[in-house]
C-alpha positions as a printed Julia matrix, in Angstrom:
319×3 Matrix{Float64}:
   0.0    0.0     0.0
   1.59   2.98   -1.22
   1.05   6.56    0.89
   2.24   9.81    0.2
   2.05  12.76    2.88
   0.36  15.64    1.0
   0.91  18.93    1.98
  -2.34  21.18    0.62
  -1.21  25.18    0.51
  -1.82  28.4    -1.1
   2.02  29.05   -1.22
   1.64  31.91    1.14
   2.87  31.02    4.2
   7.18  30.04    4.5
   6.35  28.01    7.04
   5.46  25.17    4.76
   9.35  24.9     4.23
   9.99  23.63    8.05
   7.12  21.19    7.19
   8.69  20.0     4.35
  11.52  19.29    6.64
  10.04  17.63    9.08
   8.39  15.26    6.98
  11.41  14.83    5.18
  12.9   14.08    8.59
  10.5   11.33    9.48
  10.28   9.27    6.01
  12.11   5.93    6.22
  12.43   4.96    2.6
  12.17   7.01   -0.54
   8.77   4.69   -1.45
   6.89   7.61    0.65
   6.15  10.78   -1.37
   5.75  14.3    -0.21
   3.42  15.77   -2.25
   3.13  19.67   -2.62
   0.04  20.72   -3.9
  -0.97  24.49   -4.54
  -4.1   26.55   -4.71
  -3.17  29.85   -6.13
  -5.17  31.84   -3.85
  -2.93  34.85   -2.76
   0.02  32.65   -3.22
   3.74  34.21   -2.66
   5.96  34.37   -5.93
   8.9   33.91   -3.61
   8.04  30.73   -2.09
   6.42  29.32   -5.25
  10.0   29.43   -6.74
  12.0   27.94   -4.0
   8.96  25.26   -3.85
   9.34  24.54   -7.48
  13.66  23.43   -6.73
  13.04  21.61   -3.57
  13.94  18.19   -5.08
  12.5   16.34   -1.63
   8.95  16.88   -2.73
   6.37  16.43   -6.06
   4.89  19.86   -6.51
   1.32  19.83   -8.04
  -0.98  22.4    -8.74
  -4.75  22.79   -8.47
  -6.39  22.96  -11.71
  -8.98  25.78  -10.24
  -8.6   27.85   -7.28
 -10.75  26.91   -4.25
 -11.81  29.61   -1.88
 -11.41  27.33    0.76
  -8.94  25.35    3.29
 -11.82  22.14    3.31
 -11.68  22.11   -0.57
  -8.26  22.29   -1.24
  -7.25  19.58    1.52
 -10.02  17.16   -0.14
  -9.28  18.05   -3.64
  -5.18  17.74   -3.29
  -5.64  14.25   -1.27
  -8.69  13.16   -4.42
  -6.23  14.06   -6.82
  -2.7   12.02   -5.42
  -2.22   8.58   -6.92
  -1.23   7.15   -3.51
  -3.37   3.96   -2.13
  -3.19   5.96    1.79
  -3.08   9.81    2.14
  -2.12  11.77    5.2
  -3.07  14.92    4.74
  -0.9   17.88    7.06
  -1.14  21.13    7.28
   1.17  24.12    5.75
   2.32  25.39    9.31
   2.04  22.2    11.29
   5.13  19.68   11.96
   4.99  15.7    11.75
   6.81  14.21   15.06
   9.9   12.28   14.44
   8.82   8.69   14.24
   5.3    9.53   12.99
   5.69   8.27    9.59
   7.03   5.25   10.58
   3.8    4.71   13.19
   1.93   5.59   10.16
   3.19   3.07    7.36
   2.15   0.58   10.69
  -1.59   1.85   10.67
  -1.71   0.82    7.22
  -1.32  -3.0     8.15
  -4.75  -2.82    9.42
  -6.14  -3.89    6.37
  -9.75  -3.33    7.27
  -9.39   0.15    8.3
 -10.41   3.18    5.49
  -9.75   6.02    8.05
  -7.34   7.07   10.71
  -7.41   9.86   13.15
  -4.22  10.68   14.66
  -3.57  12.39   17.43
  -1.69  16.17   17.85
   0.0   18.35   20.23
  -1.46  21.7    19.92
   0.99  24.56   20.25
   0.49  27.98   22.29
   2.97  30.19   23.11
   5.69  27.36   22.03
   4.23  25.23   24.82
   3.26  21.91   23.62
  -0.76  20.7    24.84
  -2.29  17.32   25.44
  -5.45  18.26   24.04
  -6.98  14.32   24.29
  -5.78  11.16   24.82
  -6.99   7.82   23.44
  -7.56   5.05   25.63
  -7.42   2.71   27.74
  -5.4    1.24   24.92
  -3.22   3.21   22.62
  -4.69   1.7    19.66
  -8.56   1.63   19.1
 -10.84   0.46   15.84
 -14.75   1.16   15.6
 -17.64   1.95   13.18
 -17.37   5.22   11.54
 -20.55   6.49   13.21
 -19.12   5.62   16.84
 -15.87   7.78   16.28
 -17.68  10.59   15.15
 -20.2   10.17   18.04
 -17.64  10.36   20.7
 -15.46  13.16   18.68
 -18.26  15.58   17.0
 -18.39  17.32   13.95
 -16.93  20.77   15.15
 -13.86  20.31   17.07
 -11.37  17.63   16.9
 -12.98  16.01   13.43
 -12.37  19.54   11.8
  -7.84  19.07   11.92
  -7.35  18.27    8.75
  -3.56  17.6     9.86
  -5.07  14.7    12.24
  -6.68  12.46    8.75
  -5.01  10.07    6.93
  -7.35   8.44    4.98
  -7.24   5.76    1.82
  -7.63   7.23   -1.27
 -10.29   5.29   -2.28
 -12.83   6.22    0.1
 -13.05   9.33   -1.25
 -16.36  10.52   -3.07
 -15.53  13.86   -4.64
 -19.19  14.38   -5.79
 -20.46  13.94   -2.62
 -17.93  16.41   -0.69
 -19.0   18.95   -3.22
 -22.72  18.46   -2.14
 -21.49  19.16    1.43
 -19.34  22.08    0.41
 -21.95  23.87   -2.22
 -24.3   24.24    0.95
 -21.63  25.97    2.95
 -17.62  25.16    2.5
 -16.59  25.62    6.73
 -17.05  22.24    8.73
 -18.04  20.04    5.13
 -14.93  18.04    5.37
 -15.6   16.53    8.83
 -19.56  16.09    7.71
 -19.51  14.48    3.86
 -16.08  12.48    5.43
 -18.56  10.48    7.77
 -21.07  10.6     4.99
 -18.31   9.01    2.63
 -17.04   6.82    5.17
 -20.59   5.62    6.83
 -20.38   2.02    8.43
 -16.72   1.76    7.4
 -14.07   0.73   10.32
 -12.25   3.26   11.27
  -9.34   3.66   13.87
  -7.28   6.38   16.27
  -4.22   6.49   17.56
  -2.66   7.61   20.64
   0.67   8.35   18.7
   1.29  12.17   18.5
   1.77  12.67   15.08
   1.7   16.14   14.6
   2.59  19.49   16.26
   0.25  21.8    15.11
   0.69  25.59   15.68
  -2.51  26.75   16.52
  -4.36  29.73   14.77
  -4.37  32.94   16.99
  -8.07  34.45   17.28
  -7.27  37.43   14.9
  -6.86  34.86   11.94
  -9.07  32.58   12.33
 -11.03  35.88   12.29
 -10.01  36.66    9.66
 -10.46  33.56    7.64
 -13.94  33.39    8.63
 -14.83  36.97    7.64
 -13.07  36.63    3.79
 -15.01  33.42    3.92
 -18.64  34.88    5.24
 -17.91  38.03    2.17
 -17.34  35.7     0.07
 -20.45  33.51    0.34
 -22.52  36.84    0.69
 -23.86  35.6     4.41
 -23.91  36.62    7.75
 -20.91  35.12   10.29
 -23.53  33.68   12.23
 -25.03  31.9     9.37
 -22.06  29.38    9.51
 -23.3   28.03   13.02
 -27.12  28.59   12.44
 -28.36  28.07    8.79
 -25.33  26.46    7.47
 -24.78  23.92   10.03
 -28.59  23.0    10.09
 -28.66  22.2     6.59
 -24.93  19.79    6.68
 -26.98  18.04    9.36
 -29.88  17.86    7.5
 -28.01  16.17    4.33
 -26.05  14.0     6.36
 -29.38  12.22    7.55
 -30.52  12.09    4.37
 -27.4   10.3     3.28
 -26.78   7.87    6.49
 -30.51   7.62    7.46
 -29.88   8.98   11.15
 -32.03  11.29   12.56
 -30.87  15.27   12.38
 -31.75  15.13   16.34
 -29.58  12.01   16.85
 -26.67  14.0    15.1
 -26.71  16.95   16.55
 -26.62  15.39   20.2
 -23.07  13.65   19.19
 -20.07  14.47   21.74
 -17.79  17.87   21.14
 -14.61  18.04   22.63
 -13.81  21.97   22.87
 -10.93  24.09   23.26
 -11.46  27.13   25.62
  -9.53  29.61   25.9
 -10.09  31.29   29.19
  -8.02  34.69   28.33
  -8.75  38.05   25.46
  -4.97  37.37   24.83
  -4.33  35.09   21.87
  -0.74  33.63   22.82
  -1.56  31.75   25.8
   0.02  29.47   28.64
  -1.23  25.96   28.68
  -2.76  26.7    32.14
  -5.14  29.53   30.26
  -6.81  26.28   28.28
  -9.68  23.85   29.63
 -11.52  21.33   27.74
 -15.5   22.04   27.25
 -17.33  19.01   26.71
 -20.79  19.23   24.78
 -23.12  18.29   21.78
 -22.87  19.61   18.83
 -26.16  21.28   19.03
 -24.42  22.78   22.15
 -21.84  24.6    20.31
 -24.87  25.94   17.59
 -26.82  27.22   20.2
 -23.98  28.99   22.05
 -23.58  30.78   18.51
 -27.44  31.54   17.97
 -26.81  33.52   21.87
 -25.4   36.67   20.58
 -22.77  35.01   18.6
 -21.34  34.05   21.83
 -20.51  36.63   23.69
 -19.99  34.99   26.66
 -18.25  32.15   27.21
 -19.71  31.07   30.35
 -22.51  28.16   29.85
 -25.83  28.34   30.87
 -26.31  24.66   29.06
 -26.15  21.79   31.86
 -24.97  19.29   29.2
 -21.59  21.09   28.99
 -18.34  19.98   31.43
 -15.52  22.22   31.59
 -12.03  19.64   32.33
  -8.35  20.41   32.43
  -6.57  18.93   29.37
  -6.41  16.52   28.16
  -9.77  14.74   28.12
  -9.4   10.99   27.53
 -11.31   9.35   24.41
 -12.31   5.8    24.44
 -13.76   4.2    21.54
């Protein structure tokens, strides 16, 4: 089973380059590729060139430009020829070791999907934001691990999925993505992967450097202009109707859906580069996290919702 590590960008950020590296670090054998692949959105001239003589990786390019991060990262991993993709993210890191713990996942030959698990980074301090266990290794349905994870916090890390190539329904992600582009990876993925096994791994694969509040901001607002909609709609209107086609496509109720498990990071401080003691975990449903959103688009982050539990990290995950 062949994988390749693919690396979706828009070229704009030099931090891909100590990606690259890190990867580069971690592969074994030359059998596993490191594939580049751009979506000219805003993309740097600069880094396009030194990306085009790095000889350690295959650079592609997208054959349209895609407004968002969801469709590029399902569009570059549709488009590789490898049998396994893990898909990481332009300013997060793979652990040393991690591709070796990968090309072990993929002797578990009835598995389509793997999450693996990251170290979030704030402040250059390193957080534990879950654990799986009691055993470091778990398999289940599909269904189950999106249950117990949700469809709006630790299923959106695109840096987390590796996932075999085959599994993936391109016509069906662009359903989920016409009706609104933020959250449809971690929706039509359970839609594609339905009663498939699935696994997750206690292995830290990847550091990821986590967004401060300004960008992700920031990202949200181009994205809200650009659909023409209100920044609530994404957690309101939007999110109703992803839940509403993902019934339709695994016959489960939308109520059934929306009261699967979140797993939440909260950051208890106005100042984006936090200490690891300024995080706690809040655990919800996913209609939870909606309705927090329909309150004054959440002005507060205290909970009035007796469903939620605030922990210290990291919250264990047992499948």
């Amino acid at each position: 089973m062949s994988l390749s590590i693919v690396i979706p960008t828009t070229a704009s950020r030099f931090s891909i380059f100590k990606t690259i590296d890190s990867v580069y670090k971690s592969i074994p054998n030359s059998e596993v590729k490191i594939e580049v692949v751009v979506n000219k959105l805003n993309s740097d001239k600069n880094i396009l060139e030194r990306l085009k003589l790095d000889p350690r990786i295959e650079l592609r390019f997208q054959s349209e430009i895609h407004q968002t991060a969801e469709a590029s990262a399902i569009w570059a991993a549709y488009t590789s020829t490898a049998d396994w993709i893990w898909l990481l993210g332009d300013d997060d890191l793979a652990t040393a070791g991690s591709v070796n713990h990968v090309l072990d996942l993929l002797k578990y030959k009835d598995v389509n999907f793997w999450l693996l698990n990251v170290l979030l980074v704030f402040n250059s301090i390193p957080l534990e934001y879950y654990r799986i266990g009691p055993k470091s290794i778990q398999m289940c349905s599909a269904n189950k691990l999106w249950e117990r994870c949700g469809f709006f916090s630790i299923l959106t890390t695109i840096s987390c999925f590796l996932l075999k190539r085959s599994v993936i329904d391109i016509e069906l992600f662009e359903e989920f993505h016409e009706i609104q582009g933020v959250y449809s990876h971690s929706f039509s993925l359970l839609a594609m992967l339905r009663k498939s096994q699935v696994g997750a791994t206690d292995y830290f694969c990847v550091t990821r450097n986590e967004e401060v509040a300004e960008n992700i901001a920031e990202s949200l607002s181009n994205y809200t202009n650009f659909k023409n909609v209100d920044l609530n709609y994404i957690w309101t209107t939007g999110a109703e109707e992803l839940f509403d086609l993902l019934s339709e496509k695994i016959e489960i109720p939308v109520a059934e859906l929306m009261n699967y498990r979140e797993i939440e990071l909260r950051k208890n401080s106005n100042n984006s580069y936090l200490k690891s003691s300024d995080i706690e975990i809040l655990v919800s449903r996913s209609h939870s996290v909606m309705d927090r959103f329909k309150a004054e688009n959440a002005q507060s982050t205290k909970s009035s919702n007796a469903e939620e539990l605030i922990f210290s990290a990291p919250v264990r995950i047992s499948l």
